[in-house]
C-alpha positions in Angstrom: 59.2 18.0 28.9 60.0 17.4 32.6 63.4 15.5 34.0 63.5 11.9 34.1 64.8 10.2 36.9 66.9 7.5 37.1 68.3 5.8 40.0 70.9 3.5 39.6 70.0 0.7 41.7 72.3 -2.3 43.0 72.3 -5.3 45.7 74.4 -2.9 47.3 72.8 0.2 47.0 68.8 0.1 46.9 66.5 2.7 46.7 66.1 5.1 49.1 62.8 5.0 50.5 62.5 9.1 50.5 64.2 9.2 46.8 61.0 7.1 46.0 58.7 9.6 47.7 60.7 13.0 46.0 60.4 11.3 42.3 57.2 9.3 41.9 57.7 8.5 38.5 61.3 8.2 38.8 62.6 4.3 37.6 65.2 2.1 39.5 67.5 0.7 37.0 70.7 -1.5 36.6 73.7 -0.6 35.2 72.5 -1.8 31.6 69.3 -0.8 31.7 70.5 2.9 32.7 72.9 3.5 30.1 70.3 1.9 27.7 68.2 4.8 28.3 70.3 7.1 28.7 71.5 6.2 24.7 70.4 9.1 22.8 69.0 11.1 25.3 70.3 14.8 25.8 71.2 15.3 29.5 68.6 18.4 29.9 65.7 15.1 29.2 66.9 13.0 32.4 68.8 13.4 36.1 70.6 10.1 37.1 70.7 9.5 41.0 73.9 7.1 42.5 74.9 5.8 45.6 78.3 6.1 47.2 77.1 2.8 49.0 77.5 0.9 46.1 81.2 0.0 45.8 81.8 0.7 42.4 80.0 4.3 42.1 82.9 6.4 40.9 83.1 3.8 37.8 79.5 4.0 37.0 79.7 7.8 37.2 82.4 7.7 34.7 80.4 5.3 32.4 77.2 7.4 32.4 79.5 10.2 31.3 81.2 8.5 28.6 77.4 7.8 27.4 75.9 11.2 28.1 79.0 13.9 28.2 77.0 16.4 30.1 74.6 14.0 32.2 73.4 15.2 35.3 74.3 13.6 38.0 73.5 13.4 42.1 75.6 11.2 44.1 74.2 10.1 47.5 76.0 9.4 50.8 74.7 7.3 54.0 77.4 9.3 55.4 78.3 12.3 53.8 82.1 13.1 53.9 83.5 16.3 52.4 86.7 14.6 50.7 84.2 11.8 49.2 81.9 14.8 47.9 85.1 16.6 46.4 86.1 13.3 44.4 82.6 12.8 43.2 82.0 16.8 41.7 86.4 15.9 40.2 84.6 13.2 38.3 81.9 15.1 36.9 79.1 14.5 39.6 76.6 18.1 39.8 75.7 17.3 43.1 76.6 15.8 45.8 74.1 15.5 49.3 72.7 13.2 52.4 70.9 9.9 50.8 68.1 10.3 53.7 67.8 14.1 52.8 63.6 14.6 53.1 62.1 14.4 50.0 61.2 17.9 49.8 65.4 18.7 49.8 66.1 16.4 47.0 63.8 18.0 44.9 65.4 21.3 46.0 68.5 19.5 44.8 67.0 18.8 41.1 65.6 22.1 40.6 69.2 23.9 40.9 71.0 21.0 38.7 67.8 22.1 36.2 69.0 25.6 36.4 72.4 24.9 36.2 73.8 24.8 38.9 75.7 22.4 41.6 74.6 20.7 44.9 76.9 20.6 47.2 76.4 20.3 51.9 77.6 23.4 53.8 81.3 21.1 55.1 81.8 20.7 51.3 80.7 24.4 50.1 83.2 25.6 52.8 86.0 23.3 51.7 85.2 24.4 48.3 85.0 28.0 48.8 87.9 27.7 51.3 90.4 26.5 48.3 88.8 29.0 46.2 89.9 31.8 48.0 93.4 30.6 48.7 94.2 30.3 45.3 92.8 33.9 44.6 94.8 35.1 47.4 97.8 34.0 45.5 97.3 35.6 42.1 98.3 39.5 41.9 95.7 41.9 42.5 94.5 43.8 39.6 94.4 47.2 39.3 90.6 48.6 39.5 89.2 50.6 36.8 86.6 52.5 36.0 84.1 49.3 34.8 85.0 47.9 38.3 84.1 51.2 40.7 85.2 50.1 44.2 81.3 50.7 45.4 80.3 47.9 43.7 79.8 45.9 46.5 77.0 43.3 45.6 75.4 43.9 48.8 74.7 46.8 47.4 72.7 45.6 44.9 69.8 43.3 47.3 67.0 44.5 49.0 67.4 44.3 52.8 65.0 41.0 52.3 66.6 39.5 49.8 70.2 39.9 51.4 68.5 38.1 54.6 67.7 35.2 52.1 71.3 35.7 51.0 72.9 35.8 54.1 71.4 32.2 55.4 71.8 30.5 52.4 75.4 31.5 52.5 75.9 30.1 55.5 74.2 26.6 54.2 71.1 26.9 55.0 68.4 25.0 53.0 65.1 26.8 51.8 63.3 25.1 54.0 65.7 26.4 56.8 65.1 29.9 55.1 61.6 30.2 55.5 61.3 29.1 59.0 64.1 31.6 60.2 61.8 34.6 58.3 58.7 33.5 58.8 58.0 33.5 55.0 56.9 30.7 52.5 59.7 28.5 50.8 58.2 29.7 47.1 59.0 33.4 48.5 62.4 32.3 49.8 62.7 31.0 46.1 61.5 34.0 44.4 63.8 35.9 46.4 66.6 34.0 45.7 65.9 34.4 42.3 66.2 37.5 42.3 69.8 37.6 44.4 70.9 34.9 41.3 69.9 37.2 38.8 71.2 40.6 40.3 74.4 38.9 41.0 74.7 37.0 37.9 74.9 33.4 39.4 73.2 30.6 39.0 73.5 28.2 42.5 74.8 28.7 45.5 78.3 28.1 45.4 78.8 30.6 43.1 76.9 33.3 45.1 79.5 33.1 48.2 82.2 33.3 45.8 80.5 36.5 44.6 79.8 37.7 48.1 83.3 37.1 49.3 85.6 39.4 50.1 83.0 42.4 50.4 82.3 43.8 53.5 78.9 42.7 54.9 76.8 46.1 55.7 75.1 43.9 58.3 77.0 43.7 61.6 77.8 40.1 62.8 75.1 40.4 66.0 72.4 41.0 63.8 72.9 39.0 60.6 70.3 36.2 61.7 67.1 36.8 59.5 63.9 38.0 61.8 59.9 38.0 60.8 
């Protein structure tokens, strides 16, 4: 059964023309209506799309929540601000991104929530990742042992194409980005990063650069840009 799309629609905060254009069968709906489908669904049957334009976002985030524990949910900014995106993903958003992002980067966006995963613009991921590795810093390090040899460095682990993919979308760029910088299709840039997900054992791209981080790059810095 494919994803349902639900945008929750206000005076306020209307449609996005190229949300329309990404989900043609997706349904504008007020806040009744939405949590009136949402009742009984399971959140793997439906996505539901808000906007930080509308004043009162962060409580209709919270009320889809208390309806659907679990939904998925995208918030979407006119004006994307990392400290805005960090207080929507603290109140249980998936994903957080530009609201006139091209369709074909919104659906990018749905795909990884369907998998999994989060959503989140490269001034955010670094924020994010940033924090992350400050608080690691502060915990004591922990002795290695023989089920964590100190070659296994997941670079290690890619093909020289698929740590290109790696390397770029680590740095925040999009798929799209991807495939022009290689010269490749976006589905290839997808099956490769497939693969990266599964030989690392992550499932979006936040969690890859916290898997990457920390382990020396076997690419030197002048020639990590992908080429054809």
């Amino acid at each position: 059964m494919s994803t349902q799309h639900f945008f929750f629609s206000t005076a306020s905060a209307p449609v996005p023309q190229r949300w329309r254009e990404a989900f043609a069968e997706g349904q504008a709906l007020s806040a009744l209506n939405l949590l009136a489908r949402l009742r009984g669904q399971t959140p793997a049957q439906s996505m539901v799309w808000l906007s930080a334009d509308e004043p009162q976002w962060a409580d209709a985030l919270q009320q889809v929540l208390q309806m659907q524990p679990g939904a998925r949910i995208v918030v979407l900014s006119s004006a994307p601000d990392p400290m805005e995106g960090l207080r929507a993903l603290n109140f249980g958003a998936r994903a957080y991104t530009h609201a006139y992002a091209v369709p074909a980067l919104l659906q990018e966006v749905a795909t990884v929530l369907e998998h999994g995963g989060l959503w989140v613009g490269p001034e955010l991921l670094d924020r994010l990742v940033g924090s992350t590795q400050a608080a690691l810093a502060k915990r004591p390090a922990e002795p290695a042992s023989a089920a964590t040899p100190a070659s296994a460095n997941p670079w290690t682990l890619l093909s020289a194409r698929e740590a290109q993919v790696a390397r770029a979308v680590s740095a925040g760029r999009s798929n799209k980005e991807v495939a022009g910088l290689m010269f490749i299709s976006e589905r290839t840039v997808k099956a490769h990063l497939g693969a990266v997900f599964e030989k690392l054992g992550v499932r979006d791209r936040l969690q890859l650069v916290l898997r990457l981080s920390g382990f020396p790059d076997p690419v030197p810095a002048s020639a990590t840009e992908p080429t054809p």
